[in-house]
C-alpha positions in Angstrom: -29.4 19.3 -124.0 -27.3 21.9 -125.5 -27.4 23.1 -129.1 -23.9 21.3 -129.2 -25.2 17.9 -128.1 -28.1 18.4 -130.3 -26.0 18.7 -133.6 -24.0 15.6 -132.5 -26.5 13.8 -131.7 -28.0 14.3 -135.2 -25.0 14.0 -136.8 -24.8 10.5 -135.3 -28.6 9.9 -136.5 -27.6 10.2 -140.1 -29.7 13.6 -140.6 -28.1 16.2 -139.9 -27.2 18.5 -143.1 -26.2 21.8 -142.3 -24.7 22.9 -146.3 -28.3 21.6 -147.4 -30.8 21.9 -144.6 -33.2 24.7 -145.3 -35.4 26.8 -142.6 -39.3 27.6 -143.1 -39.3 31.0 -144.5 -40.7 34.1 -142.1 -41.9 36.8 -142.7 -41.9 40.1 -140.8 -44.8 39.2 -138.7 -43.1 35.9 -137.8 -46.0 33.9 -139.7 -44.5 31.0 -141.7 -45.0 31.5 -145.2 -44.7 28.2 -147.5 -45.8 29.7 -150.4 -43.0 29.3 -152.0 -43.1 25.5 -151.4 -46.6 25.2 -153.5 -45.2 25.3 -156.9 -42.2 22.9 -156.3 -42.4 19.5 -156.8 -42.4 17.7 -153.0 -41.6 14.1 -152.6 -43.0 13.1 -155.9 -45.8 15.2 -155.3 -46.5 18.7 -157.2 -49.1 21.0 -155.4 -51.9 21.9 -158.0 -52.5 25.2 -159.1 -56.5 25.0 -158.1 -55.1 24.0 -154.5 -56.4 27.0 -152.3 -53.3 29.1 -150.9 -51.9 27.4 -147.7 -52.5 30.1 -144.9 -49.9 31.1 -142.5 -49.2 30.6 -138.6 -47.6 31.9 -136.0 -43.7 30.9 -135.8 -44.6 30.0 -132.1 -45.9 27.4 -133.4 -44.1 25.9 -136.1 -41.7 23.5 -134.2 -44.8 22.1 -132.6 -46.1 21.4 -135.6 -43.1 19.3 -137.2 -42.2 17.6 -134.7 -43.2 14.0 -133.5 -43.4 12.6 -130.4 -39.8 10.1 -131.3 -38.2 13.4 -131.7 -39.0 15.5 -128.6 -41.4 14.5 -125.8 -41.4 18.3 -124.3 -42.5 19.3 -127.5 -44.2 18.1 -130.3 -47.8 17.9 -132.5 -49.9 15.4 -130.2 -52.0 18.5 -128.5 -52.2 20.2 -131.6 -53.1 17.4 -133.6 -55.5 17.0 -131.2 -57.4 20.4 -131.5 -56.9 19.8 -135.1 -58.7 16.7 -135.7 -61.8 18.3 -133.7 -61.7 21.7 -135.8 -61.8 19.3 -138.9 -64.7 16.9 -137.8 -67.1 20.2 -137.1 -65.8 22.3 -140.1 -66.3 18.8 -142.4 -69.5 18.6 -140.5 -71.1 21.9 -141.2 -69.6 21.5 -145.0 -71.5 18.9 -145.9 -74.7 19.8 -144.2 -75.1 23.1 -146.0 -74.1 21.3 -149.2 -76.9 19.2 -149.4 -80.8 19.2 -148.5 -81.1 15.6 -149.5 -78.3 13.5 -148.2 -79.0 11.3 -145.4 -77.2 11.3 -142.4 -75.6 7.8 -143.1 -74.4 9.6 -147.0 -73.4 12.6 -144.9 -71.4 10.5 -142.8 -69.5 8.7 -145.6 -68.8 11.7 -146.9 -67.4 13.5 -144.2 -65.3 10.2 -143.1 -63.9 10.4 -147.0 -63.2 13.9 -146.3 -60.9 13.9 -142.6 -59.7 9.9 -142.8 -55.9 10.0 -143.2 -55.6 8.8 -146.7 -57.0 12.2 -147.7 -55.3 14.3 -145.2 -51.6 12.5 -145.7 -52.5 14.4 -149.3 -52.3 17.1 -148.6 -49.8 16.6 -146.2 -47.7 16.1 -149.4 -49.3 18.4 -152.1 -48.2 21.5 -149.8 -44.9 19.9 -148.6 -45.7 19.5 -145.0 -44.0 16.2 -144.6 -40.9 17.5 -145.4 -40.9 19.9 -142.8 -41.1 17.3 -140.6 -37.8 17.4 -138.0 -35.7 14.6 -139.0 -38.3 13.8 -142.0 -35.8 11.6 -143.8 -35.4 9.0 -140.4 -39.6 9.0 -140.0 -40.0 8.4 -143.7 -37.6 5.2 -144.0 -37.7 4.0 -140.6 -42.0 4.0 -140.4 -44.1 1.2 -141.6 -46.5 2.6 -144.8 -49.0 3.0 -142.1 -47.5 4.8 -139.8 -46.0 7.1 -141.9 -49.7 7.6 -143.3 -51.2 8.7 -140.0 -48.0 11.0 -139.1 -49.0 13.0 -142.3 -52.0 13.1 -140.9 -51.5 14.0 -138.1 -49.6 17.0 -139.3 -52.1 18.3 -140.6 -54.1 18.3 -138.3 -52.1 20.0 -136.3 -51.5 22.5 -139.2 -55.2 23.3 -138.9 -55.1 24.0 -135.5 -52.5 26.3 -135.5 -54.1 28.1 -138.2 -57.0 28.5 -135.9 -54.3 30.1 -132.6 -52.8 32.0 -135.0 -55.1 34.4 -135.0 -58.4 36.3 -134.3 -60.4 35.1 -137.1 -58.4 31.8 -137.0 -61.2 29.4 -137.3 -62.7 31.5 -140.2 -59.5 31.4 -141.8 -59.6 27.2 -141.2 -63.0 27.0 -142.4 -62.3 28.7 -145.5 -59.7 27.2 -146.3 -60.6 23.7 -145.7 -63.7 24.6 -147.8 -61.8 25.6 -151.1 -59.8 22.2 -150.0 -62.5 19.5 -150.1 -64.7 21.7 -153.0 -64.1 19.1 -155.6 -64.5 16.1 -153.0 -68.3 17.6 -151.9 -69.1 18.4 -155.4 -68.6 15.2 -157.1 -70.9 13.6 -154.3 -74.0 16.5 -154.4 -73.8 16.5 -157.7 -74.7 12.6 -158.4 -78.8 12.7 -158.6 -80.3 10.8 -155.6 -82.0 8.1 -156.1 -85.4 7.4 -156.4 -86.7 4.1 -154.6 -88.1 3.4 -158.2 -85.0 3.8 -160.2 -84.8 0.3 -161.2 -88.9 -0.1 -162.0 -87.9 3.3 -164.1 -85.2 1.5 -165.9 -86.7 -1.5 -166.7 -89.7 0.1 -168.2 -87.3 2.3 -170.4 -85.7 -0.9 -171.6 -88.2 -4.0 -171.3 -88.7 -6.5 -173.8 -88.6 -9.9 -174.7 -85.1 -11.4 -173.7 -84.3 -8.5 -172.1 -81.6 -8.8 -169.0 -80.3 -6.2 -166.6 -78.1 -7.4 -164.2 -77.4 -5.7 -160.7 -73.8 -6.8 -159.4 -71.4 -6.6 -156.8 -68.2 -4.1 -158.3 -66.1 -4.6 -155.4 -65.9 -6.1 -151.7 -67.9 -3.8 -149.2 -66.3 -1.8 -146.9 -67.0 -2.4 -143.5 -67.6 0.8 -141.2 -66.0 -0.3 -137.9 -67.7 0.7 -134.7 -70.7 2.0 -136.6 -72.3 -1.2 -137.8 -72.3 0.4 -141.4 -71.5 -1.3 -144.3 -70.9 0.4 -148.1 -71.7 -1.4 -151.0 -70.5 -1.0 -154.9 -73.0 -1.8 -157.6 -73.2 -1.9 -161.2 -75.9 -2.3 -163.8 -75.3 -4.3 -166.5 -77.7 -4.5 -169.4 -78.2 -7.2 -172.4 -80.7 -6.8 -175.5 -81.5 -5.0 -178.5 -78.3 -5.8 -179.8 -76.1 -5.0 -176.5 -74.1 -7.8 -174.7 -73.7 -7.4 -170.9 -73.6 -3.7 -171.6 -72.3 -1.7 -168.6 -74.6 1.7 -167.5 -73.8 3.0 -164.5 -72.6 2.4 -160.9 -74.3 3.1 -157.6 -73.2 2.9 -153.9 -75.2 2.8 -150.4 -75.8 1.6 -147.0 -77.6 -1.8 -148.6 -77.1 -3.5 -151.4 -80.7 -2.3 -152.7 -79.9 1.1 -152.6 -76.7 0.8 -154.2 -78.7 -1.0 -156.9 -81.2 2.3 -157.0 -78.7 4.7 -157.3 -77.0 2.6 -159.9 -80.0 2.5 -161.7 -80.8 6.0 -161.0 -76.9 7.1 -162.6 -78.1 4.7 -165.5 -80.8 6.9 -165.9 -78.8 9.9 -167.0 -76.4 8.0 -169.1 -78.7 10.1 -171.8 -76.7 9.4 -175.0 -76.3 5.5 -175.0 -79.7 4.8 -172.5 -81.5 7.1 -175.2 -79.6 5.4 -177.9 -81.0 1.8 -176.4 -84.8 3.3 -176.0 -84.9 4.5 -179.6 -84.0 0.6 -180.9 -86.3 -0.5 -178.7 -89.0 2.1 -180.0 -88.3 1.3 -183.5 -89.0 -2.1 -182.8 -92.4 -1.7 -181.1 -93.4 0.5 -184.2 -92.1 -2.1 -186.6 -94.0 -4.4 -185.1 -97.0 -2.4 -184.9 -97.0 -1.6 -188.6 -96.9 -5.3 -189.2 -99.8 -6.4 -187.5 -101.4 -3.6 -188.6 -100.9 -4.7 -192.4 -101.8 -8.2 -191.0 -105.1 -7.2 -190.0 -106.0 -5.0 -193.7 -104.8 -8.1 -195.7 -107.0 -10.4 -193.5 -110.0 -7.6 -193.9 -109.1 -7.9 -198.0 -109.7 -11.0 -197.7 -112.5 -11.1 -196.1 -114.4 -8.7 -198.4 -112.7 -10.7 -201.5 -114.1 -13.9 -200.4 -116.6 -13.3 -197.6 -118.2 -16.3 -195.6 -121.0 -18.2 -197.4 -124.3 -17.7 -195.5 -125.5 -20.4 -193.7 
């Protein structure tokens, strides 16, 4: 098809805009630089200033990379999203196995799955403006179901990944750096939480016991079902009532089983220092209250004893 036929044809398609249609920036080394696209606003999306820089690739392979299959079927992302996907599952992989000495393999699979699934990879899709580099973006955008339109930003950047890594030498370094600084925050917040304890909840309880005491282990959410894996997650919360608290919430937990979400609830509770301290020092100050009472108790009751002692018999 000649270059003619092409404009036509697009012309005809509705997107074809050649006063307004912009081209990917290059630089001398014929590596496409979007740098320039971080700090604009991109489909409702702005691209954060902690966002680690976007590296560049090769300009052989930037029509690759924005263009989907409905578009051209000589050439388009498919391979690359291909490589992509398996650069991301190992890179995600090694991530969160030197994050963490403690994680099981079932939390290091959640996590990585929250890291590569399309929901978080269609982010950043957007953040960095790679969906609107898309060939014939506008048509994909309005003429795709929500989902679909999901997994084509995914898919592009997945195939953004993999040309990082063709682009040069040190490419998968350059991936696995980058990817790192990424999904930072995301590995983080998980490491960070304290693992629990198989006697979280006996720890709670003993912190807060007492008569007409109730803590309450419930269900925040449905689970979510792992497909294919035979995994379930579950959401719970611990709720606490007494010593002047109603149905007081303290912390949420998930896990594999409903038991261990209810441990790591308990053991998030746990660290709630200010209000669980707050509870423990009412329930202290009752204890010693009542300790001081029976203890007067017991000196009246030897006063009186020693006042009016028991007659001999």
């Amino acid at each position: 098809m000649s270059n003619i036929d092409r404009r036509n044809k697009r012309k005809a398609e509705g997107d074809y805009h050649p006063q307004t249609s912009k081209k990917p920036h290059h630089d001398r080394t014929g590596a496409f630089n979007v740098s320039s696209l971080e700090n604009k606003k991109q489909n409702g999306h702005a691209a954060s200033a902690s966002l680690p820089p976007l590296p560049d690739i090769q300009e052989q392979y930037i029509d690759e990379v924005f263009t989907h299959m409905s578009v051209s079927r000589e050439k388009n992302y498919d391979r690359l999203e291909f490589l992509g996907d398996s650069y991301i599952q190992v890179i995600a992989t090694q991530l969160i196995y030197q994050s963490s000495t403690t994680l099981s393999a079932g939390e290091m699979s959640q996590l990585r799955e929250s890291l590569v699934k399309n929901e978080t990879l269609s982010q950043y899709t957007m953040l960095y403006g790679l969906d609107q580099r898309l060939e014939q973006f506008k048509r994909l955008q309005k003429g795709m179901g929500s989902a679909a339109w999901l997994k084509i930003k995914g898919d592009v950047f997945e195939a953004y990944v993999a040309a990082i890594v063709l682009s040069s030498p040190d490419g998968f370094a350059i991936a696995k750096k980058f990817l790192t600084q990424l999904w930072a925050p995301k590995v983080e917040a998980v490491v960070a939480v304290p693992q629990a304890s198989p006697k979280s909840k006996e720890e709670l309880a003993k912190r807060l016991q007492g008569h007409g005491v109730l803590i309450k282990y419930l269900d925040e959410r449905k689970p979510d079902i792992h497909y294919g894996q035979g995994k379930e997650t579950y959401y719970i919360g611990v709720y606490f009532t007494g010593w002047g608290w109603e149905n007081q919430y303290l912390g949420s937990g998930k896990g594999l089983s409903r038991t261990a979400a209810g441990q790591e609830a308990a053991a998030v509770a746990l660290t709630n220092h200010p209000l669980i301290d707050e509870i423990a020092a009412v329930r202290a100050a009752f204890y010693a209250r009542r300790k001081e009472e029976q203890k007067e108790k017991e000196t009246d009751r030897q006063t009186d004893l020693g006042t009016n002692p028991k007659p001999k018999e």
